[in-house]
C-alpha positions in Angstrom: 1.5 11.2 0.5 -1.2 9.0 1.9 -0.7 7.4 5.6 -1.9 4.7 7.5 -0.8 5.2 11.0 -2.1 3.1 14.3 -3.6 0.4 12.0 -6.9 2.0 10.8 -6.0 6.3 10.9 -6.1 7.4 6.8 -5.0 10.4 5.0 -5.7 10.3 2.0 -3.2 12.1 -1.3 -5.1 14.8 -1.3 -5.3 14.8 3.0 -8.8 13.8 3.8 -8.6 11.6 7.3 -10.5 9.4 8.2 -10.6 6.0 10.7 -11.4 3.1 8.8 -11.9 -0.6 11.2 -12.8 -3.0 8.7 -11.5 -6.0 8.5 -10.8 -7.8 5.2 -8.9 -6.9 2.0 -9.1 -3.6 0.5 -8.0 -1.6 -2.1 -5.1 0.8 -0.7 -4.7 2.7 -4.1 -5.1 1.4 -7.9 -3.0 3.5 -10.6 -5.0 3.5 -13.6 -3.3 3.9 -17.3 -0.1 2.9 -18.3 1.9 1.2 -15.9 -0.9 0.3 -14.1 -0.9 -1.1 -10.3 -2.5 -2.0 -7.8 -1.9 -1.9 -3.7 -4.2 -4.6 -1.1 -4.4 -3.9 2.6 -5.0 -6.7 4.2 -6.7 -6.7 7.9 -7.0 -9.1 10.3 -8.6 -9.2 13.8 -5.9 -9.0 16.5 -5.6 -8.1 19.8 -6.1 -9.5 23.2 -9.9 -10.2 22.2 -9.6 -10.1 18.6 -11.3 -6.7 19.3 -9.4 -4.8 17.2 -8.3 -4.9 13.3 -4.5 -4.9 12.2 -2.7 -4.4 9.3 -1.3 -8.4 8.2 0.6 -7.7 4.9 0.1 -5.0 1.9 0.6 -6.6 -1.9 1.6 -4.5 -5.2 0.2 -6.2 -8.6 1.9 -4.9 -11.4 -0.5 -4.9 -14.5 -3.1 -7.2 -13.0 -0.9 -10.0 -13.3 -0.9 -11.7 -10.4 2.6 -13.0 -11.4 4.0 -10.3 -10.8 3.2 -9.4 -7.1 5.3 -9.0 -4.4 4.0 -9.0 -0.7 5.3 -6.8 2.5 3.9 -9.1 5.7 4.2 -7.5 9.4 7.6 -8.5 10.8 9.3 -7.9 7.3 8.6 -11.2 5.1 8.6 -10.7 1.9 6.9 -12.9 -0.7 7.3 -12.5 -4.4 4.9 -14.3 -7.1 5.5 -17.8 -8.4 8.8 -17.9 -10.4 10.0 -14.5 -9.2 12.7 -12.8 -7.7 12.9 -9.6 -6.0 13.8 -8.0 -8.6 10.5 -8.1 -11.1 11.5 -7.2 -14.2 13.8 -4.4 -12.8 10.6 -2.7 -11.8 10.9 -3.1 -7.7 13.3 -2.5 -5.4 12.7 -3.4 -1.7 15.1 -3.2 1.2 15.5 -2.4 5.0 16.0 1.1 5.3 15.7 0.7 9.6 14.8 -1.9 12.0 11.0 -0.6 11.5 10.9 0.1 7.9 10.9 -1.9 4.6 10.9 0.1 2.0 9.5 -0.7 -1.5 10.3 1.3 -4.5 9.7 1.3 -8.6 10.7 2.6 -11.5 7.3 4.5 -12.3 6.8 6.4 -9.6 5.6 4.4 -6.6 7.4 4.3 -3.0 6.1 2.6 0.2 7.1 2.6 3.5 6.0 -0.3 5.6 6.5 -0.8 9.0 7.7 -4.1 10.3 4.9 -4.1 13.4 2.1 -3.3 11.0 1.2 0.0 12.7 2.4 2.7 9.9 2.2 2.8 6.0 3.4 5.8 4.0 2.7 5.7 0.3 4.4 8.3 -2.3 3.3 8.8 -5.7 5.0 10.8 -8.5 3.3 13.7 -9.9 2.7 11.8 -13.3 0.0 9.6 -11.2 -2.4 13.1 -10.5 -5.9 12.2 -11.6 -4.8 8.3 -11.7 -5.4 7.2 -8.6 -8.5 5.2 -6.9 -8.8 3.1 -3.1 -8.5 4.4 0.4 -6.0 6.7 -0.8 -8.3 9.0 -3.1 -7.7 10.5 -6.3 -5.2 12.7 -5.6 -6.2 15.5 -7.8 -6.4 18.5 -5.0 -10.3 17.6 -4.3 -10.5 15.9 -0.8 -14.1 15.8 -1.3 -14.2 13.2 -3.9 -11.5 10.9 -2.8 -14.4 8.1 -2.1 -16.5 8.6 -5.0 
């Protein structure tokens, strides 16, 4: 599992942790092969001063079609690509699984957790993704010590 927890505290697949402050959008994790995806982070500047950097909305692209994209916002929007429902090709189910959590799920072997106030991500992979990962996450393939190469 890779975790985001208190807007900018990683751990990667293969647990690596590390603080990360940036602000902008970043890659979260890319599954590479077939049914490729891709996860964005987006970060804004927030806080009393704008001092600090929180987590605005994370976005799954299926294929890198931008069609088919569906967006989890803090405070629980969701926002599909043009022409789309939910539903995207029967590949992604999301629903509220608790007042805090939104939960996004597909049929090849992805699962996030996304909390409504923007402070905690959990992303799941299936075992078939090993080795076929890339982003903040790593490459989950045991080796902490390549996860940003």
């Amino acid at each position: 599992e890779c975790s985001i927890t208190g807007n900018s505290h990683f751990t990667t697949f293969d647990g690596r942790h590390f603080t990360f402050l940036g602000i902008c959008q970043y890659i979260l994790v890319k599954g590479t092969g077939k049914n490729k995806f891709t996860v964005t982070l987006q970060k804004t500047p927030c806080g009393h001063n704008f001092d600090h950097a929180c987590i605005e909305s994370i976005t799954l692209v299926l294929e890198d079609d931008v069609s088919k994209q569906v967006t989890l916002t803090r405070y629980g929007q969701v926002q599909t690509g043009p022409n789309q429902g939910l539903n995207i090709n029967g590949a992604i189910e999301i629903q509220n699984i608790s007042s805090l959590f939104v939960q996004l799920k597909t049929t090849f072997g992805l699962k996030i957790l996304f909390a409504k106030d923007g402070e905690r991500i959990y992303v799941q992979v299936d075992v078939s993704w090993k080795r076929r990962t890339l982003g903040l996450c790593g490459t989950y393939n045991g080796n902490l010590r390549d996860d940003f190469l």
